[in-house]
VEXTOR-300878 format. One record per residue (C-alpha): residue number from 1; chain; x, y, z. Coordinates in pm, 1 decimal. Layout:
N
seq:NUM | mol:A | x:X | y:Y | z:Z
...
! end
This chain:
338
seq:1 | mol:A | x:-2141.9 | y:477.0 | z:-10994.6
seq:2 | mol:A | x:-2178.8 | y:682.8 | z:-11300.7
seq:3 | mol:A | x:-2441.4 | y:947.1 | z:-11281.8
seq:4 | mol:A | x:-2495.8 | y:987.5 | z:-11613.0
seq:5 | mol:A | x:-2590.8 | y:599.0 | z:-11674.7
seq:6 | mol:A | x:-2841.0 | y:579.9 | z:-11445.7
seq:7 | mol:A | x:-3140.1 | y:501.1 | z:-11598.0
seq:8 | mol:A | x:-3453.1 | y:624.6 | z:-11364.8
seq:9 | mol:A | x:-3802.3 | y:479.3 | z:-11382.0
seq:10 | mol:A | x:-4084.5 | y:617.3 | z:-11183.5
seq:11 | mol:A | x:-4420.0 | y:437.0 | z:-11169.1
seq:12 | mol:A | x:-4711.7 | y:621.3 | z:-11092.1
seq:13 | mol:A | x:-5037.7 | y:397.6 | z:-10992.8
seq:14 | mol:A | x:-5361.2 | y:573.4 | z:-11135.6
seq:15 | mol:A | x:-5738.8 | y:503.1 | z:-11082.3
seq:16 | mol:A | x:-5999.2 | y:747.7 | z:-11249.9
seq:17 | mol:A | x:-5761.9 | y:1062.0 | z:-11215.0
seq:18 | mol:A | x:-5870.3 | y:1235.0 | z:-11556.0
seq:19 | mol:A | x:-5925.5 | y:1536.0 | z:-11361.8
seq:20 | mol:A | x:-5536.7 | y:1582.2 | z:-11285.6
seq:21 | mol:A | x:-5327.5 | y:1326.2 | z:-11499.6
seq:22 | mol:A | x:-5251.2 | y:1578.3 | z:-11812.8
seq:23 | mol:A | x:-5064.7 | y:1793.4 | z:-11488.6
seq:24 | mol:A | x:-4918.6 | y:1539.5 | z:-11335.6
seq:25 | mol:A | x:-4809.0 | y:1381.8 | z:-11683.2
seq:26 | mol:A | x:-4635.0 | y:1704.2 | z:-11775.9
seq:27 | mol:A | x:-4459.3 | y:1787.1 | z:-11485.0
seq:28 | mol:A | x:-4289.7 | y:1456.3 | z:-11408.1
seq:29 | mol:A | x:-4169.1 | y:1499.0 | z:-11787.5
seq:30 | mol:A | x:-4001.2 | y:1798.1 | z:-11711.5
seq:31 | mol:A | x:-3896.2 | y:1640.7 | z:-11428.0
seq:32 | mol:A | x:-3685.0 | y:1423.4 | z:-11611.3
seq:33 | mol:A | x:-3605.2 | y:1639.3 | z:-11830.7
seq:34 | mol:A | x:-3393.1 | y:1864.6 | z:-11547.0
seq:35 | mol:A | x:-3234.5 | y:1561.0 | z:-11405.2
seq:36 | mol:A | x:-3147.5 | y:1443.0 | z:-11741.7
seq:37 | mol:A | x:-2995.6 | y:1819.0 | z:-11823.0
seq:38 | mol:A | x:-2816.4 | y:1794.4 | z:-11497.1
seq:39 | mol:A | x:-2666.0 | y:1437.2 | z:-11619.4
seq:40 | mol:A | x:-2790.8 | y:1264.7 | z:-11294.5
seq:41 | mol:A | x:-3016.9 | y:1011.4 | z:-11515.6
seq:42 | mol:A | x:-2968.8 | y:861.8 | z:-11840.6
seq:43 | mol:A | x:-3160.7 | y:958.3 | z:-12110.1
seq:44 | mol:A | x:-3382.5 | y:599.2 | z:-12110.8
seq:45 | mol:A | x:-3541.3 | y:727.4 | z:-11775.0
seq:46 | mol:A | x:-3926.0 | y:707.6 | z:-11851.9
seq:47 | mol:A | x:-4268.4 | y:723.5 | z:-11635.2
seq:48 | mol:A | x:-4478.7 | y:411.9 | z:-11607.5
seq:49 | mol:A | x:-4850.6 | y:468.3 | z:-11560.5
seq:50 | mol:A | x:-5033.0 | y:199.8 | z:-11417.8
seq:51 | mol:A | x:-5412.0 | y:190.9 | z:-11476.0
seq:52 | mol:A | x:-5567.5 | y:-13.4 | z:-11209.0
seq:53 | mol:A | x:-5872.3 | y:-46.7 | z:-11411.8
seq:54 | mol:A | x:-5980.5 | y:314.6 | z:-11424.5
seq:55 | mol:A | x:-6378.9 | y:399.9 | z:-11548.0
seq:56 | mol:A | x:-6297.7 | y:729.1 | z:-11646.3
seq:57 | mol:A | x:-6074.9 | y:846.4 | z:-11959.8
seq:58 | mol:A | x:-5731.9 | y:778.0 | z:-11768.7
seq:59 | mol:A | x:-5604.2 | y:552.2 | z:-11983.0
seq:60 | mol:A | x:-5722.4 | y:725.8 | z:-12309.1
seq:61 | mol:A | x:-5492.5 | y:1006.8 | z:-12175.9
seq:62 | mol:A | x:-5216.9 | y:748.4 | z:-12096.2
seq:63 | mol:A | x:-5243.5 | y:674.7 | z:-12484.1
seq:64 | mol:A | x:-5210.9 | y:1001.6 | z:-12542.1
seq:65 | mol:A | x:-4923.5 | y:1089.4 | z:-12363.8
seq:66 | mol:A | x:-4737.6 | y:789.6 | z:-12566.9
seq:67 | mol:A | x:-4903.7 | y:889.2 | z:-12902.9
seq:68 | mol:A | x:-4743.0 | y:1253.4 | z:-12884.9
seq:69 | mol:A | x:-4375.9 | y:1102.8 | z:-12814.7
seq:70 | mol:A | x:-4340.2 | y:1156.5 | z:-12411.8
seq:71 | mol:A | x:-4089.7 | y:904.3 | z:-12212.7
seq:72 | mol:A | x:-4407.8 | y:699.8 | z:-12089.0
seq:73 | mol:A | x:-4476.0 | y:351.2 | z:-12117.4
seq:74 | mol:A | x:-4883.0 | y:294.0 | z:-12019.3
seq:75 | mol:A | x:-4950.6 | y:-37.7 | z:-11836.5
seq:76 | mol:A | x:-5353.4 | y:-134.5 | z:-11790.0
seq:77 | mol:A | x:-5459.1 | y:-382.3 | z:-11531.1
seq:78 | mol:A | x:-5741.2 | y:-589.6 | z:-11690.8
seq:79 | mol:A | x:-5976.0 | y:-528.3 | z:-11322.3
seq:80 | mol:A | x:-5915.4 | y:-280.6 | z:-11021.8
seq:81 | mol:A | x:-5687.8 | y:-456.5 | z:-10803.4
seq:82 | mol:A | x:-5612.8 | y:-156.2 | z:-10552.7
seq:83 | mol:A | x:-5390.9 | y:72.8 | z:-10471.7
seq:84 | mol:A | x:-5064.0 | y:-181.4 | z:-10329.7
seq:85 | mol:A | x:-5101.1 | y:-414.5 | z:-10654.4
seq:86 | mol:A | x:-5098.1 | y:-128.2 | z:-10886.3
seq:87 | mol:A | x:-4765.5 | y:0.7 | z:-10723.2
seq:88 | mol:A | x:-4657.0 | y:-354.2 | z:-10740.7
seq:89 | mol:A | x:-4752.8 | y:-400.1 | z:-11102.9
seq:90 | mol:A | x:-4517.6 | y:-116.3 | z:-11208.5
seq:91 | mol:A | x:-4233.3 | y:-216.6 | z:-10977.3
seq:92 | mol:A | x:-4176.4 | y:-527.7 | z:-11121.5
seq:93 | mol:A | x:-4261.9 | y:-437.6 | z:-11476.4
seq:94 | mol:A | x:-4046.6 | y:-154.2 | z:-11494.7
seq:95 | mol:A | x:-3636.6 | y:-206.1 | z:-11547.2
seq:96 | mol:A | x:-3415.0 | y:37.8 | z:-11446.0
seq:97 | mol:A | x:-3127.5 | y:91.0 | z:-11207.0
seq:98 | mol:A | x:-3345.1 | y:263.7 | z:-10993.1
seq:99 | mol:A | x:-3698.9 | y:310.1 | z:-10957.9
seq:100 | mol:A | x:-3942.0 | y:520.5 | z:-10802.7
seq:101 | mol:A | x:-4305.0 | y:544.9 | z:-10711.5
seq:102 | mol:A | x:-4543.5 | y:775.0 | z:-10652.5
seq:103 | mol:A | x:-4875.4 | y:894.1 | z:-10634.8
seq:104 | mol:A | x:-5101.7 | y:1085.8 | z:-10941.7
seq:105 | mol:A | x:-5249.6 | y:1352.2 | z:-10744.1
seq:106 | mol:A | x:-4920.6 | y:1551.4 | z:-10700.5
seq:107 | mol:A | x:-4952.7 | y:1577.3 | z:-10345.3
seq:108 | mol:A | x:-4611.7 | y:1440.3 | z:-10293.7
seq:109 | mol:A | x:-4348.2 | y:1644.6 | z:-10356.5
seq:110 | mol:A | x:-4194.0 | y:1554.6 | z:-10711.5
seq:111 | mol:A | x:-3877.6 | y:1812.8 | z:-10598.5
seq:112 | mol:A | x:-3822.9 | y:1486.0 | z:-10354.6
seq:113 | mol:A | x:-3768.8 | y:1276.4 | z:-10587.0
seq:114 | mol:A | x:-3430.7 | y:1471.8 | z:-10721.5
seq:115 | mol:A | x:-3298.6 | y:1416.4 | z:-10383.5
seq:116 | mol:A | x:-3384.6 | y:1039.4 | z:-10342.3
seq:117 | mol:A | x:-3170.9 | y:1022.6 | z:-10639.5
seq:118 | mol:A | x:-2884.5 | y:1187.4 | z:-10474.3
seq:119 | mol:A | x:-2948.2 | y:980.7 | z:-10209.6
seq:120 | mol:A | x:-2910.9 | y:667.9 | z:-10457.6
seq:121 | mol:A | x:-2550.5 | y:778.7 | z:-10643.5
seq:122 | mol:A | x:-2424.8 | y:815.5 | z:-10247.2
seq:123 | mol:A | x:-2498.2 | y:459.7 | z:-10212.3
seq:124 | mol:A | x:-2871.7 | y:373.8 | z:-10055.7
seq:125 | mol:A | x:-3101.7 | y:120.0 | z:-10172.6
seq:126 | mol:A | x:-3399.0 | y:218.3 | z:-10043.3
seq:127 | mol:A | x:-3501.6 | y:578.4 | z:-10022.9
seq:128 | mol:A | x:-3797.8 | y:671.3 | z:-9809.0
seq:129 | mol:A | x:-4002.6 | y:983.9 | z:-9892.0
seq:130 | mol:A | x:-4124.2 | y:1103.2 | z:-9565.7
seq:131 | mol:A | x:-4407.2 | y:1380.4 | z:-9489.5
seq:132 | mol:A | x:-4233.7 | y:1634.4 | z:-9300.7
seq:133 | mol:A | x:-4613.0 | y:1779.7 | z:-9176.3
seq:134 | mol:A | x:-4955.9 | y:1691.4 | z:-9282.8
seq:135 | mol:A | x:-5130.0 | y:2055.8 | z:-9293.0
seq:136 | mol:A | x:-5323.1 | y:1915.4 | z:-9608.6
seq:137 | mol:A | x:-5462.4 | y:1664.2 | z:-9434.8
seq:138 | mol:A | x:-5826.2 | y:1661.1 | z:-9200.4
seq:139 | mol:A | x:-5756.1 | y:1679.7 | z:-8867.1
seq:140 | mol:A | x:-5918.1 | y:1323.8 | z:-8825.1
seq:141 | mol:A | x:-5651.8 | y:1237.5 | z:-9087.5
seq:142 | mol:A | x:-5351.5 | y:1338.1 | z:-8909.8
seq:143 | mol:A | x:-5506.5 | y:1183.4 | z:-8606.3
seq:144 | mol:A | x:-5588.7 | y:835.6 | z:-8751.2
seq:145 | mol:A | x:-5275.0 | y:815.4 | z:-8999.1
seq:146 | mol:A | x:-5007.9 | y:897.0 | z:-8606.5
seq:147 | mol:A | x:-5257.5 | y:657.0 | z:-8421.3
seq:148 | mol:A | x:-5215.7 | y:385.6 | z:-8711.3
seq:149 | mol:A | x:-4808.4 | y:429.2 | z:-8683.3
seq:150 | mol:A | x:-4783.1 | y:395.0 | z:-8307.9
seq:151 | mol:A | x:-5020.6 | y:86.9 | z:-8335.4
seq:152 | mol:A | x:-4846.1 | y:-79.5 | z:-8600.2
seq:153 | mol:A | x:-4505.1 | y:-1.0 | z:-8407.8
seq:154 | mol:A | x:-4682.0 | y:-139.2 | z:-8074.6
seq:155 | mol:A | x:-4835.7 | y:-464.5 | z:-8243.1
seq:156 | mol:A | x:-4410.6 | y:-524.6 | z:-8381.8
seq:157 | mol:A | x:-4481.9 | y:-459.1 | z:-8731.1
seq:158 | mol:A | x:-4186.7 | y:-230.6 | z:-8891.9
seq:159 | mol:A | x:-4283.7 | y:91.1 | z:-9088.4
seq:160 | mol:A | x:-4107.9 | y:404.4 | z:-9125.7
seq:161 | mol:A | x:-4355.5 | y:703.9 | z:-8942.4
seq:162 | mol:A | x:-4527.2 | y:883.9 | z:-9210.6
seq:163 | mol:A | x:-4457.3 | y:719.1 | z:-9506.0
seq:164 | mol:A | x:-4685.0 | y:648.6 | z:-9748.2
seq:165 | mol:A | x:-4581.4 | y:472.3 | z:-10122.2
seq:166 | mol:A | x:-4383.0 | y:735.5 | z:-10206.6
seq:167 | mol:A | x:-3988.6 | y:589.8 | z:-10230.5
seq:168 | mol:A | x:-3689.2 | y:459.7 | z:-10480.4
seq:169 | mol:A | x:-3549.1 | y:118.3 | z:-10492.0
seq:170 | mol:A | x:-3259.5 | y:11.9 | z:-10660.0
seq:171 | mol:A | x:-3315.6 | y:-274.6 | z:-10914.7
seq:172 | mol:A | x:-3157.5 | y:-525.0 | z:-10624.1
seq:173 | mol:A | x:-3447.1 | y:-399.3 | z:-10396.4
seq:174 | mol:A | x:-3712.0 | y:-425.3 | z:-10654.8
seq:175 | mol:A | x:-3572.2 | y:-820.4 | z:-10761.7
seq:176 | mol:A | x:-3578.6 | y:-846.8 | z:-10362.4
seq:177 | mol:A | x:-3979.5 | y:-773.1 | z:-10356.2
seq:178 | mol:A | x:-4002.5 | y:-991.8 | z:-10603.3
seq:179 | mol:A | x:-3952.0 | y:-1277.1 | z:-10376.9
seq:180 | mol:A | x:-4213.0 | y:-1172.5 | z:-10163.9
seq:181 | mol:A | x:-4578.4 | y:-1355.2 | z:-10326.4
seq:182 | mol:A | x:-4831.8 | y:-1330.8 | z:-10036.0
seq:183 | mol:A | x:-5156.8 | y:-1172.9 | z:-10197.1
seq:184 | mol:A | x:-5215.3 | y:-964.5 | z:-9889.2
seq:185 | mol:A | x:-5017.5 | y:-687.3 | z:-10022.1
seq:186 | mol:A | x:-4898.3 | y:-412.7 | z:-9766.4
seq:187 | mol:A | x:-4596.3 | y:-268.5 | z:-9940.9
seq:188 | mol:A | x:-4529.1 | y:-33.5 | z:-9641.5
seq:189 | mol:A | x:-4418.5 | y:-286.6 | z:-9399.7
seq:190 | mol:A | x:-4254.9 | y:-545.1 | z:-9681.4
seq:191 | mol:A | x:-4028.9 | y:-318.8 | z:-9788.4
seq:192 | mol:A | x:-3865.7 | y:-213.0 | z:-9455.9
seq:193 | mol:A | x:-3795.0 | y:-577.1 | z:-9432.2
seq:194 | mol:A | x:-3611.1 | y:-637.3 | z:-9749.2
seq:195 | mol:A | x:-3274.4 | y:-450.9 | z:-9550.7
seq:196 | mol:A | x:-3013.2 | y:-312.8 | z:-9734.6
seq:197 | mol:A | x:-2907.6 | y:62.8 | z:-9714.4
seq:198 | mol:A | x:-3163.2 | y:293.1 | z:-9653.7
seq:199 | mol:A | x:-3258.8 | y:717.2 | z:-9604.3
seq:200 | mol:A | x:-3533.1 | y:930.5 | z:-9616.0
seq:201 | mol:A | x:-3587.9 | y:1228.9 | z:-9729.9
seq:202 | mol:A | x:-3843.3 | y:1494.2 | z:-9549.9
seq:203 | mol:A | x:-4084.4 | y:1670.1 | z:-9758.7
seq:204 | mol:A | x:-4405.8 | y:1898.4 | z:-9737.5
seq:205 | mol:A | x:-4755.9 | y:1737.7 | z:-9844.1
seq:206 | mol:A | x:-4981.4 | y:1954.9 | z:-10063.0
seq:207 | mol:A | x:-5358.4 | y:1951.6 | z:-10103.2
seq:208 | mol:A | x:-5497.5 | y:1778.7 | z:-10419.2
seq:209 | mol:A | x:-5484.8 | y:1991.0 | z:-10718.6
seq:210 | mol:A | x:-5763.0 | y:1815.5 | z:-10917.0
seq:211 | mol:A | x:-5999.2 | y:1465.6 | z:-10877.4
seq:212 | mol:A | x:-6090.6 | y:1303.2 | z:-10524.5
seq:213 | mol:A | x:-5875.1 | y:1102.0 | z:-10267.8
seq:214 | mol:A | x:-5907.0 | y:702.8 | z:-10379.3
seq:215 | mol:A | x:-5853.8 | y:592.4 | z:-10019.9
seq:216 | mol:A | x:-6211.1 | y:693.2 | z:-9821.4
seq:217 | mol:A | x:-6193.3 | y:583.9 | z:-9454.8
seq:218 | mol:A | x:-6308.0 | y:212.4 | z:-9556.8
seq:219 | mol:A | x:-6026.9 | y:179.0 | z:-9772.7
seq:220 | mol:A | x:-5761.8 | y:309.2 | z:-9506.1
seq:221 | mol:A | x:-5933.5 | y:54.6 | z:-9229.5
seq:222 | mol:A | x:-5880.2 | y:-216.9 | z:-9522.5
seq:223 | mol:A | x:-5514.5 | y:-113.0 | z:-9589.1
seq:224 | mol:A | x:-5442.9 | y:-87.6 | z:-9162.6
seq:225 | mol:A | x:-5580.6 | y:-467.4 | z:-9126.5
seq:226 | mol:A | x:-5366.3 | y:-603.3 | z:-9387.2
seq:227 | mol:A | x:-5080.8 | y:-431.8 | z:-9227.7
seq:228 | mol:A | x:-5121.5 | y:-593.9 | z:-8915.4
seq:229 | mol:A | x:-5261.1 | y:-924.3 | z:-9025.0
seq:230 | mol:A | x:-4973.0 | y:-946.7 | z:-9229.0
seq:231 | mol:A | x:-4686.3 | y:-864.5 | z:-9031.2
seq:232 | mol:A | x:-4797.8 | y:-929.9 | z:-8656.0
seq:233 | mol:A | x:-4932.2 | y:-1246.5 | z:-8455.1
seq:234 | mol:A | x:-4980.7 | y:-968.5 | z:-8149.1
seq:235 | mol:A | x:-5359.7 | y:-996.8 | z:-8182.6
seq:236 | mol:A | x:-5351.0 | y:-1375.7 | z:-8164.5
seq:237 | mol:A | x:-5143.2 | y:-1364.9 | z:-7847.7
seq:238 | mol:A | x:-5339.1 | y:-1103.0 | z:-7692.2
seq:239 | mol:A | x:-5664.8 | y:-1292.0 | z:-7697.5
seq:240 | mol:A | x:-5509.0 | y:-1553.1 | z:-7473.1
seq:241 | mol:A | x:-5402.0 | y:-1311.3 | z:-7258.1
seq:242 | mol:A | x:-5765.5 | y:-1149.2 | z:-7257.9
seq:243 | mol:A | x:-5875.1 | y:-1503.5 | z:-7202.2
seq:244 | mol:A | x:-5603.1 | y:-1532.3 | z:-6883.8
seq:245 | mol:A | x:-5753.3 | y:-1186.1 | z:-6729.1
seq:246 | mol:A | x:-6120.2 | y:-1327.5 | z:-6784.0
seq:247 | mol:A | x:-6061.5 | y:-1616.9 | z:-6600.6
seq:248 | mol:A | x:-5886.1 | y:-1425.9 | z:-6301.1
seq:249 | mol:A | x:-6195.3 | y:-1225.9 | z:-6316.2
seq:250 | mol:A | x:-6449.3 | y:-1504.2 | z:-6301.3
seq:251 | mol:A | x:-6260.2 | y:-1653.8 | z:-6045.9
seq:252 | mol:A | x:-6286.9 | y:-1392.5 | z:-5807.4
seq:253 | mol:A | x:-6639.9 | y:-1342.1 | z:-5939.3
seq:254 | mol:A | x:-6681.9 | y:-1683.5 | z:-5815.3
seq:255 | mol:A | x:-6485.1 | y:-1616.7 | z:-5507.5
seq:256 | mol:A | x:-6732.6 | y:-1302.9 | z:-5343.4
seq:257 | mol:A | x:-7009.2 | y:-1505.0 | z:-5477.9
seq:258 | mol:A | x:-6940.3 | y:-1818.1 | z:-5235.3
seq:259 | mol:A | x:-6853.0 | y:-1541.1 | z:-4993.1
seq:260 | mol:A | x:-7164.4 | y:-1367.2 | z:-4995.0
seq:261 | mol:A | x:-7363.3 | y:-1695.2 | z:-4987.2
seq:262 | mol:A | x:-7204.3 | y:-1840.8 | z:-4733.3
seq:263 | mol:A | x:-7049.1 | y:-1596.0 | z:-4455.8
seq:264 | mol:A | x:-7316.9 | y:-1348.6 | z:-4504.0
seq:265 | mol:A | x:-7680.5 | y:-1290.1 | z:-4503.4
seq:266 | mol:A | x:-7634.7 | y:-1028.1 | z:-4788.9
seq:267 | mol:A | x:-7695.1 | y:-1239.9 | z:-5086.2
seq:268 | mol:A | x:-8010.6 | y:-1114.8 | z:-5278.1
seq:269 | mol:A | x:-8140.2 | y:-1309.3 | z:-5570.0
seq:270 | mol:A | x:-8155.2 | y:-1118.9 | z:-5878.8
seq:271 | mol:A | x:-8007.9 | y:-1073.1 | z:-6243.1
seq:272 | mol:A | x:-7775.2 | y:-899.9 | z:-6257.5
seq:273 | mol:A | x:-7470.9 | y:-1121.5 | z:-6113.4
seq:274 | mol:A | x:-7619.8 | y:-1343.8 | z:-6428.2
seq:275 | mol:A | x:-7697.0 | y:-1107.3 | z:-6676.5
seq:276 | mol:A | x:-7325.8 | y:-894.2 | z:-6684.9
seq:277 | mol:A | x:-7112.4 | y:-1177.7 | z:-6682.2
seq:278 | mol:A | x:-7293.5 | y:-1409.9 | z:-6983.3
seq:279 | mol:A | x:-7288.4 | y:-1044.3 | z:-7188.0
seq:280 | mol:A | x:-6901.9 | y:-985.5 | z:-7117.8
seq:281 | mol:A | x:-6769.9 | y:-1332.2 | z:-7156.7
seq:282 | mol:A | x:-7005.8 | y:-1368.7 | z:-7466.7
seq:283 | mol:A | x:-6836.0 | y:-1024.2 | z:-7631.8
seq:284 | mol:A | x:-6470.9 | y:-1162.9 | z:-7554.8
seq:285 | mol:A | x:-6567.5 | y:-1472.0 | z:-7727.9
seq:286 | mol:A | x:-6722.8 | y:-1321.2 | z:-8046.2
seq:287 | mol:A | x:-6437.8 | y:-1054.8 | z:-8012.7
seq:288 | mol:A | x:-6157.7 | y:-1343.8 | z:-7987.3
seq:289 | mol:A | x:-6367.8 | y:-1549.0 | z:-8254.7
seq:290 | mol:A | x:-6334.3 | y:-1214.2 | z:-8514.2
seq:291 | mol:A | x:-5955.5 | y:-1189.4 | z:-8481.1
seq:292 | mol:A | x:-5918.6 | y:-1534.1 | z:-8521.2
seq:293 | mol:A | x:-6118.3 | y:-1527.3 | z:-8853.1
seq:294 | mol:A | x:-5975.7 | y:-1232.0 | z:-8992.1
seq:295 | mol:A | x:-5658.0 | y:-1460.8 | z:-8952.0
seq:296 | mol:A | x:-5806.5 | y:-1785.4 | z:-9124.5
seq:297 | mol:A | x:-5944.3 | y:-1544.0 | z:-9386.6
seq:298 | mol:A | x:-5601.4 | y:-1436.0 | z:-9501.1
seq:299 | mol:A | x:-5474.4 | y:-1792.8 | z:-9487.6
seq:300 | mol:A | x:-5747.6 | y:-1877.6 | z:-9694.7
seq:301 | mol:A | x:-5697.6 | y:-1606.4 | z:-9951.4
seq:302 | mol:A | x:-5297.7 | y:-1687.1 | z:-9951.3
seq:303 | mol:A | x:-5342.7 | y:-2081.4 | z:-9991.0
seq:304 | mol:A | x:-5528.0 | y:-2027.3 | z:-10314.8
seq:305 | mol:A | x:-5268.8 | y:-1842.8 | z:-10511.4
seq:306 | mol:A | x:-5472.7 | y:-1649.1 | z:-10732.4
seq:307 | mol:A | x:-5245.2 | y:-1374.3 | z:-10967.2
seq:308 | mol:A | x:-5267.4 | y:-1046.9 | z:-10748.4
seq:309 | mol:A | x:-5313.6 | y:-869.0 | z:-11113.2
seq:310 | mol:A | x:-5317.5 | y:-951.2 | z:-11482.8
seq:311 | mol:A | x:-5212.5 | y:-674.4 | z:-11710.3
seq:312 | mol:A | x:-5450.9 | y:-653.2 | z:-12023.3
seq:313 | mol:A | x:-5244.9 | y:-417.0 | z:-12209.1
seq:314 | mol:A | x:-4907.8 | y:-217.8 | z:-12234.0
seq:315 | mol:A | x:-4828.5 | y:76.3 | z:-12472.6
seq:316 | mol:A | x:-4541.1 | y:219.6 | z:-12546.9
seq:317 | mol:A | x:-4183.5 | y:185.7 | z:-12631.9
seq:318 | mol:A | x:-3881.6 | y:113.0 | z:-12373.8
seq:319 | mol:A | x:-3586.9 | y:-33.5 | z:-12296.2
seq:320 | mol:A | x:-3698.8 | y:-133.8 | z:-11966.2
seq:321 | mol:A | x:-3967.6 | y:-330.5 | z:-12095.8
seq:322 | mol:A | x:-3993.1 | y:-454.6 | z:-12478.5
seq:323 | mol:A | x:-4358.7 | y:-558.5 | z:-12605.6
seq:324 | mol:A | x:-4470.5 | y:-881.1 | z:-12495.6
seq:325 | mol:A | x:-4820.0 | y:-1100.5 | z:-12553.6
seq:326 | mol:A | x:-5070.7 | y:-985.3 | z:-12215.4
seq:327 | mol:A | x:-5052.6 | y:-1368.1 | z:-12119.8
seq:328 | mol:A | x:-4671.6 | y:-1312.1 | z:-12070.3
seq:329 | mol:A | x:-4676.7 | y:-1007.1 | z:-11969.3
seq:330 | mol:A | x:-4935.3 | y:-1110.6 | z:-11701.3
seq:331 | mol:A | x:-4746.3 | y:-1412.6 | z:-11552.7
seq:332 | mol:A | x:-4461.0 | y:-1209.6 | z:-11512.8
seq:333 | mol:A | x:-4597.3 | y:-908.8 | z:-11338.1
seq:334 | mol:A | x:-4801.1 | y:-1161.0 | z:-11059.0
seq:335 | mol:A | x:-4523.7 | y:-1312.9 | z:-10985.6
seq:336 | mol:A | x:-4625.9 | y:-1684.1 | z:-11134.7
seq:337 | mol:A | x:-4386.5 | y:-1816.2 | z:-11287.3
seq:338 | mol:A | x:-4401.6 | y:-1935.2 | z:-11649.9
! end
């Protein structure tokens, strides 16, 4: 593989990060302007900003960046479609041999992103940037993020421990995703599951220089259920088994009861041997009824086929991506085909 002739894209998702996109902007541009210096990228390699329907002036400095001549093609989602559909958006829009995503708010290492491309001209596919500690992070965080991992892991769904969004794919990987239209988008266990060679590479997370975190404890809860839903019929099984170890129970329930009635003169009358066992089976059922929902709700959401995001406009020029009419340009990127 020539060095030289690899042409590098890296997307970078973005929702209302006014506060730190002019730094992030110019440091990924220099960025590739090192690796293009130390001929390990062509000189097409160019950043793809993906608005995901920002309220703020994020893609007014998008525009800007293109305006005053920077490698940077600006792609804006016509609604907010979250976090895994913005990635998604500028995976698939993007052409290059070998792209790379990342976060705005810098917190990732962008030094990383040097040696995924190492990684790439020695032959992987699929690099994973990896959080070597998370000292940034609340200590709720770290607790929640290592409990999510080991739950995931436990319920059979494949991840790679502490990896967020952060990772290159060659343009085989990237055509590979493409394949993949369920709406229920969890990026972090799909693209384990594609194969192919893979790495990681280790790397230190920093605090936030500017703006606020976009994924608040709701979000992260949101993100954690799709991850199982999507990947894992664990919670399914386990409510028969619940429903096994209820029965057992009530049977020996049933058992002393019969006991007690008959072989002794303890039996006394009262409410509780009523009360506790209509409030316990009536939790497993509304608990077993929930799963199952959340279940039926994903079906539901999957059966209708709805475009996960429609692109209402895209600035600037490349070779990875020439200008196109937003009807086009939104077919492609959601995957439906035209």
């Amino acid at each position: 593989m020539d060095a030289f002739t690899t042409q590098l894209a890296i997307v970078v998702p973005c929702f209302d990060e006014e506060a730190v996109l002019p730094e992030t902007g110019a440091r990924i541009a220099a960025l590739l302007t090192r690796l293009r210096d130390a001929n390990k990228i062509s000189a097409a390699s160019c950043i793809y900003f993906v608005d995901d329907g920002s309220s703020d002036r994020t893609w007014a400095i998008i525009s800007d960046f293109v305006r005053t001549g920077m490698p940077v093609v600006g792609i804006r989602l016509s609604a907010n479609r979250g976090h895994q559909n913005a990635v998604l958006a500028g995976l698939l829009a993007a052409k290059g041999e070998a792209i790379v995503s990342i976060d705005a708010d810098l917190q990732d290492d962008l030094d990383s992103i040097e040696r995924m491309v190492d990684r790439y001209h020695d032959g992987c596919e699929i690099v994973y940037g990896v959080r070597r500690r998370r000292d940034s992070d609340s200590h709720f965080k770290r607790w929640s993020a290592a409990f999510f991992y080991r739950f995931a892991a436990w319920m059979g769904v494949r991840t790679v421990f502490n990896h967020a969004d952060c990772r290159l794919m060659s343009r085989r990987a990237v055509e590979a995703l493409r394949q993949f239209r369920e709406a229920n988008l969890f990026l972090r266990g799909i693209v384990p599951s594609i194969g192919f060679r893979s790495d990681i590479v280790e790397y230190d997370r920093t605090p936030r220089t500017a703006g606020n975190s976009k994924y608040p404890l709701r979000k992260m809860f949101a993100l954690a259920a799709d991850g199982i839903t999507s990947f894992s019929v664990v919670p399914l099984r386990l409510i028969s088994l619940i429903g096994l170890v209820v029965f057992g129970g009530a049977m020996a329930v049933t058992l002393w009861v019969l006991w007690t009635r008959f072989l002794t003169d303890r039996a006394v009358p009262g409410w509780t041997s009523i009360v506790l066992p209509m409030y316990f089976l009536g939790g497993v059922q509304l608990l077993a009824t929930g799963v199952i929902g959340e279940y039926l709700a994903r079906i539901y959401i999957e059966t209708k086929a709805r475009p996960r995001f429609i692109v209402e406009q895209v600035i600037g020029e490349s070779p990875a991506m020439p200008h196109r009419d937003s009807a086009t340009a939104a077919a492609t990127n959601s995957g439906v085909d035209e």
